[in-house]
C-alpha positions as CSV (number, residue, x, y, z in Angstrom):
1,X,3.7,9.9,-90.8
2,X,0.6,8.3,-90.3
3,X,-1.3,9.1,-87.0
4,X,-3.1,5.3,-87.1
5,X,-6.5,7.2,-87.7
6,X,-6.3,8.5,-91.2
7,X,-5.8,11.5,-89.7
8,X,-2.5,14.1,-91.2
9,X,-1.8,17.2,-89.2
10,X,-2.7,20.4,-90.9
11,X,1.3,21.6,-92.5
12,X,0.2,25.4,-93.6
13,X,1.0,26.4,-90.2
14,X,3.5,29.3,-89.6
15,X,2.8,28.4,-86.0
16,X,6.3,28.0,-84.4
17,X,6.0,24.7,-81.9
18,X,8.3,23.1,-79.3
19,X,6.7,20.2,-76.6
20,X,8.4,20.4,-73.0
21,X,8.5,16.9,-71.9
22,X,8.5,15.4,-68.6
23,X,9.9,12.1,-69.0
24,X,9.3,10.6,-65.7
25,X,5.8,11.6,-65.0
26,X,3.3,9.2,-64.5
27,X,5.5,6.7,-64.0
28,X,6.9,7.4,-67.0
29,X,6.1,5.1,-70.3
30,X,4.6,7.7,-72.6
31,X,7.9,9.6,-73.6
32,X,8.3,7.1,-77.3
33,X,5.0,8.2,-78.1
34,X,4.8,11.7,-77.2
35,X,7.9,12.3,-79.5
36,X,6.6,10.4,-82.1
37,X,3.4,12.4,-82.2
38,X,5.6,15.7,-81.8
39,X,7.3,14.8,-84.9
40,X,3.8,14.4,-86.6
41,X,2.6,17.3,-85.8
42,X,5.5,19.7,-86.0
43,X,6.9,20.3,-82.6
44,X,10.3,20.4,-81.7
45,X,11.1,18.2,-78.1
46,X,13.2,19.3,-75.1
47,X,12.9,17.2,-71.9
48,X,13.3,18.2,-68.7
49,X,15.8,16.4,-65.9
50,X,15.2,18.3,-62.9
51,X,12.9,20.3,-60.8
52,X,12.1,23.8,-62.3
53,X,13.8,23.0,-65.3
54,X,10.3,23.6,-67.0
55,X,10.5,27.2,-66.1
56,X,13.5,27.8,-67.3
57,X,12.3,26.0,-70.4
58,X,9.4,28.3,-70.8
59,X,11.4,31.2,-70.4
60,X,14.1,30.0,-73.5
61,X,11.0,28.9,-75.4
62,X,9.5,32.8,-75.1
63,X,12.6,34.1,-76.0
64,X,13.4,31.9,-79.1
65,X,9.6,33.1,-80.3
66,X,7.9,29.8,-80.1
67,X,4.1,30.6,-81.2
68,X,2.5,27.1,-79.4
69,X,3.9,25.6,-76.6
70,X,2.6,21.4,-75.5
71,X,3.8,20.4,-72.1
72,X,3.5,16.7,-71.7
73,X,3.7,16.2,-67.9
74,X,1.5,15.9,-64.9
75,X,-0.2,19.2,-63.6
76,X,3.5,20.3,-61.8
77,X,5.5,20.2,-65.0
78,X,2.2,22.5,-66.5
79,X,2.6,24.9,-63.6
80,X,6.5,25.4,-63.7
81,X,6.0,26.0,-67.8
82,X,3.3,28.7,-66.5
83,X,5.9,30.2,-63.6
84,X,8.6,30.7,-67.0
85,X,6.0,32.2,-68.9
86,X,4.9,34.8,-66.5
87,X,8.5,35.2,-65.6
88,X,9.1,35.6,-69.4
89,X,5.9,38.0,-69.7
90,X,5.1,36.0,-72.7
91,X,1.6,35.3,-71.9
92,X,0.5,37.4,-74.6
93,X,2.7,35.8,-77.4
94,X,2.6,32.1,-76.2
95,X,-0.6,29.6,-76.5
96,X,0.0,26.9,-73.8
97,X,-1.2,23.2,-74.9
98,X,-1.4,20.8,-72.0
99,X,-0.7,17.0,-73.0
100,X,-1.9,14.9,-70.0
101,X,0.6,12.3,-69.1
102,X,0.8,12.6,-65.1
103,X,-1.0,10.7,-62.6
104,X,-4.2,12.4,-62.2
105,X,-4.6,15.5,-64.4
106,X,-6.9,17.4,-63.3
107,X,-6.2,20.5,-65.3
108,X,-6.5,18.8,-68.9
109,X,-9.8,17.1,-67.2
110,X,-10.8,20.7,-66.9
111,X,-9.9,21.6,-70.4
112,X,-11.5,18.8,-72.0
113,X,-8.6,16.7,-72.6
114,X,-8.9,12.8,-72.8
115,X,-5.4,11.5,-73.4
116,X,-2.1,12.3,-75.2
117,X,-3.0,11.4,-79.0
118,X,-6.6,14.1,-78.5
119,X,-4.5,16.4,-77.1
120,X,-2.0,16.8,-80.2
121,X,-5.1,16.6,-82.2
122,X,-6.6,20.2,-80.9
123,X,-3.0,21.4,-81.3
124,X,-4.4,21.6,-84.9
125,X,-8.4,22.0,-84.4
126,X,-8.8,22.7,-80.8
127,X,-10.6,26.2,-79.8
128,X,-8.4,28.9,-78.2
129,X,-9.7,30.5,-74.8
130,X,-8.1,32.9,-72.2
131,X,-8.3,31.7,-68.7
132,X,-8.3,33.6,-65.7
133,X,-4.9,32.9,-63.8
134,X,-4.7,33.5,-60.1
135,X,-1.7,34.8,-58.2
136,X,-0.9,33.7,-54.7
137,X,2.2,35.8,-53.2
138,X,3.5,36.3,-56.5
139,X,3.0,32.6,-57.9
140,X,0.6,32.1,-60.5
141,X,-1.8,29.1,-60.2
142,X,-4.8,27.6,-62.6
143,X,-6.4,25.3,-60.9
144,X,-6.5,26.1,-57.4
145,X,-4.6,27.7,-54.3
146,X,-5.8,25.5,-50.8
147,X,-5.2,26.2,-47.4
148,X,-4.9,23.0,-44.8
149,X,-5.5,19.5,-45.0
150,X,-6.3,19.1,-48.6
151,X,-2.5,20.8,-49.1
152,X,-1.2,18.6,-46.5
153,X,-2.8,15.0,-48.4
154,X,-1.5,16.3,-51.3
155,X,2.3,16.3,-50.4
156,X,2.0,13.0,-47.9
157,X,-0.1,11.2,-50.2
158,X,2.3,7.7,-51.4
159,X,3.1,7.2,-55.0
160,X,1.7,3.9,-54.4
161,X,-1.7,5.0,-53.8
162,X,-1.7,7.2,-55.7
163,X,-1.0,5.1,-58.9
164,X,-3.6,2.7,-58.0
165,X,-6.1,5.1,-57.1
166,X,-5.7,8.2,-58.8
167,X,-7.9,10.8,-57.6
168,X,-9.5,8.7,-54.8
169,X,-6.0,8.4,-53.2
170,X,-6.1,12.0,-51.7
171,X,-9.5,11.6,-51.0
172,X,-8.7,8.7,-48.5
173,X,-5.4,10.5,-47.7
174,X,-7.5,13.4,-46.9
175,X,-9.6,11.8,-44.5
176,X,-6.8,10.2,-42.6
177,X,-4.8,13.3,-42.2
178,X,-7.6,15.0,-40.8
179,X,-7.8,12.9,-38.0
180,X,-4.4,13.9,-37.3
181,X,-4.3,17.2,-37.4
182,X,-5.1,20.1,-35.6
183,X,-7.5,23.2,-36.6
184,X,-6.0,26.3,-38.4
185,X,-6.8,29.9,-36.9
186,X,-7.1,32.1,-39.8
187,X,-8.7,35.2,-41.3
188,X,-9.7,35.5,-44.5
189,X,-10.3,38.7,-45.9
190,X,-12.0,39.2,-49.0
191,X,-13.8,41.1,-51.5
192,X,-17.1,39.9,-52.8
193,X,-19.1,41.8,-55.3
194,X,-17.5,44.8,-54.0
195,X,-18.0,44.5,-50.3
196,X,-15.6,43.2,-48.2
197,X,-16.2,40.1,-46.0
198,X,-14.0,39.3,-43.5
199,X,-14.2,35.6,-41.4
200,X,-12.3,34.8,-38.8
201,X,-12.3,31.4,-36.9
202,X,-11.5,27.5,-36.9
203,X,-10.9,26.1,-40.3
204,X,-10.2,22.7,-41.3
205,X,-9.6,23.9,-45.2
206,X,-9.6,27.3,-47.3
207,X,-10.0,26.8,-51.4
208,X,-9.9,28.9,-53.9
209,X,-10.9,27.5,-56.6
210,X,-10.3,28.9,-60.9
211,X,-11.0,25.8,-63.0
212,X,-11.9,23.4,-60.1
213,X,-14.6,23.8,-57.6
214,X,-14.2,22.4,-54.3
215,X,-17.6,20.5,-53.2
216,X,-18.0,19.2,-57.0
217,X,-15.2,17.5,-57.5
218,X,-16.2,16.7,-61.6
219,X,-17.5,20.0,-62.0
220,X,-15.2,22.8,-63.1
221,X,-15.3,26.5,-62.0
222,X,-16.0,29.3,-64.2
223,X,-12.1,30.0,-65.5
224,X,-13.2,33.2,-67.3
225,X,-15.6,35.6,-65.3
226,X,-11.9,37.1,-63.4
227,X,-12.7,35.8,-59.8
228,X,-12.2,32.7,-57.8
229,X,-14.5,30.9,-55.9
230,X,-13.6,30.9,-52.1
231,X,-14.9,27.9,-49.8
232,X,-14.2,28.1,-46.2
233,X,-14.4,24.7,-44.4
234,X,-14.8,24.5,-40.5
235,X,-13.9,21.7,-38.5
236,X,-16.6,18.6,-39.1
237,X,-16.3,15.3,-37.0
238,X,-17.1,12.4,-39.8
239,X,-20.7,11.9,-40.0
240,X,-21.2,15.8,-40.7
241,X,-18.5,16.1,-43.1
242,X,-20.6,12.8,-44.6
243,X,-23.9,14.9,-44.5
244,X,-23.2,18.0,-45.4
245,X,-21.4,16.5,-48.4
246,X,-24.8,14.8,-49.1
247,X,-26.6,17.7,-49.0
248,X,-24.4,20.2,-50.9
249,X,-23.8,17.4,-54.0
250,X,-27.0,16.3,-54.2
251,X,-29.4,18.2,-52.7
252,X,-27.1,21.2,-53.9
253,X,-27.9,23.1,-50.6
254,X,-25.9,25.6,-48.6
255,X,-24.8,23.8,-44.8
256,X,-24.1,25.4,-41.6
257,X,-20.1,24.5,-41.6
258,X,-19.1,25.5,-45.0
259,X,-18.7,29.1,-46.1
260,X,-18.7,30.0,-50.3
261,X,-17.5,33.0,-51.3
262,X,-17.0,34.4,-55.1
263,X,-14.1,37.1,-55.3
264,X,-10.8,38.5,-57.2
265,X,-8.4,39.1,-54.2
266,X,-7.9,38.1,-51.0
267,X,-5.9,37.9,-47.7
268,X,-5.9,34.8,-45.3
269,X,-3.7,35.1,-42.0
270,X,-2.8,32.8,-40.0
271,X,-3.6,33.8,-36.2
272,X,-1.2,32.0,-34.7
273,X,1.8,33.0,-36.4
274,X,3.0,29.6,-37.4
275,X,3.8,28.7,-40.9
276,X,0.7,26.8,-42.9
277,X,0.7,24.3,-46.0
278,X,-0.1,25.6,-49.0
279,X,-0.9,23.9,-52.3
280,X,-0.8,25.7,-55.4
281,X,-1.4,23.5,-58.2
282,X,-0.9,20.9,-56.3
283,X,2.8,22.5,-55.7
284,X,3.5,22.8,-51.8
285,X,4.1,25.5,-50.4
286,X,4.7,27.1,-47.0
287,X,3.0,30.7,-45.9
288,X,2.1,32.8,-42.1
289,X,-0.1,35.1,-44.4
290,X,-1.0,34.3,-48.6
291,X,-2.3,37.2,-50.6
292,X,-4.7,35.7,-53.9
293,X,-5.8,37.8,-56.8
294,X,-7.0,37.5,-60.1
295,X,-5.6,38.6,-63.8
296,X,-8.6,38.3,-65.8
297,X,-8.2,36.4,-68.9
298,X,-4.4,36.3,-69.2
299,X,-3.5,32.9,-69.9
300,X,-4.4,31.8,-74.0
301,X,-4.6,27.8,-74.0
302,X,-6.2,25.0,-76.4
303,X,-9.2,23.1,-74.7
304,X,-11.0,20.4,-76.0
305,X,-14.5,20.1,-76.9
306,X,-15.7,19.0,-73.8
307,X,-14.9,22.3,-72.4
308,X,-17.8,24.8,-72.1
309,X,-17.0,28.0,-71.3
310,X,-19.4,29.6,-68.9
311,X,-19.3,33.4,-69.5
312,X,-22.7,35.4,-68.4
């Protein structure tokens, strides 16, 4: 079939391939072309129709052998294929492929990944790394694990404004719910470089960050040195939060109200008992007390060429 480039996939491939498909993400619109370009390039299709059906996908896929597994979905349909395969303890034996066809995709923005058509392309040509994957309480996450109101925009933000503004649509979310909100009370314990740190106080946010960084929001995080880096926001009326954004971007300065941390485990309590907002991957979650960590290097995926890996 032609590929409308001049462009034929590579056929000598023993590589066994299957594409999990998310129908409905992003609005939906993308499914007659991500099974057309499955067929070109040798992957069998299985859709999903309800929540967590990816992991249980993943799970059948690891079992059945498949060598290459695409998941054409927003960043939730990547992270419940990643749940089955950790499930499966198939991380070893499976290469994960990430077609972007969600909303805003931030982890095939991290990987390189421009649309659906490059993305089936580097099932073919596209380099091979192993990512760091983080584990909160058990769950595995890529991207990042955040504590507060950046979790809390994410699950209030409306599909509305979200469509129309993509990325910019938690921003704005963001600000607004912070107006609302109270303060956590937490304690974060962590090791850093092999000393242990622990800060206790008023936070507005706690990120830990794999493949995203928190201040820089276009910049990715070092994926592959097997830690996460920790930023611990304090409470900031709106022309601080507005400076000390300034400065950090910018003038790329430490500020007085925003702690950075670099480390492969940690503890964060709450202090006042209550149940806090989690978001893993952008998948909600509710925890008194979240335990992070680090397996270094355990997730093999295809990135594009954008992606630089930044191993001292």
């Amino acid at each position: 079939m032609d590929h409308g480039d001049g462009e034929t996939p590579d056929r000598e491939t023993q590589e066994t391939r299957q594409l999990v498909l998310n129908p409905v993400s992003g609005g939906g619109g993308h499914t007659e072309q991500a099974h057309q370009l499955a067929q070109s390039y040798g992957f069998s299709v299985i859709e999903t129709d309800h929540t967590g059906h990816g992991m249980e996908l993943a799970k059948r896929a690891a079992a059945d052998g498949v060598d290459l597994l695409a998941v054409c979905g927003g960043d939730g349909t990547v992270h419940e294929v990643i749940q089955g395969l950790v499930a499966a303890e198939a991380l070893d034996s499976v290469t994960l492929c990430v077609v972007p066809a969600g909303t805003v995709n931030i982890l095939a923005d991290g990987l390189g990944i421009r649309g659906m058509r490059h993305r089936f392309k580097l099932a073919e040509s596209g380099d091979t790394r192993r990512l760091d994957l983080g584990v909160a309480n058990d769950e595995p996450f890529v991207i990042s694990a955040v504590v507060g109101v950046p979790a809390e925009a994410s699950a209030s933000v409306s599909p509305g404004l979200k469509n129309r503004l993509g990325r910019l649509g938690f921003v704005i979310e963001g600000i607004q719910k912070a107006r609302r909100s109270g303060d956590l009370r937490v304690e974060v314990d962590a090791i850093s470089e092999g000393e242990e740190i622990t800060w206790k106080g008023n936070a507005l946010s706690v990120f830990a960050g794999n493949l995203r960084r928190f201040m820089e929001a276009n910049e990715r995080a070092n994926a592959e040195d097997g830690t996460l880096e920790i930023t611990i926001v304090e409470p900031l009326s709106g022309i601080d939060a507005v400076i000390e954004s300034v400065t950090r971007r910018l003038l790329h300065r430490e500020t007085s109200h925003v702690t950075d941390l670099q480390s492969d485990q940690l503890e964060i309590i709450e202090l006042d008992d209550a149940r806090v907002t989690y978001s893993l991957d952008g998948e909600i979650r509710s925890y008194e007390t979240v335990r992070i960590s680090v397996r270094p290097r355990a997730l093999s995926v295809r990135v594009g060429d954008e992606y630089v890996p930044q191993v001292e």
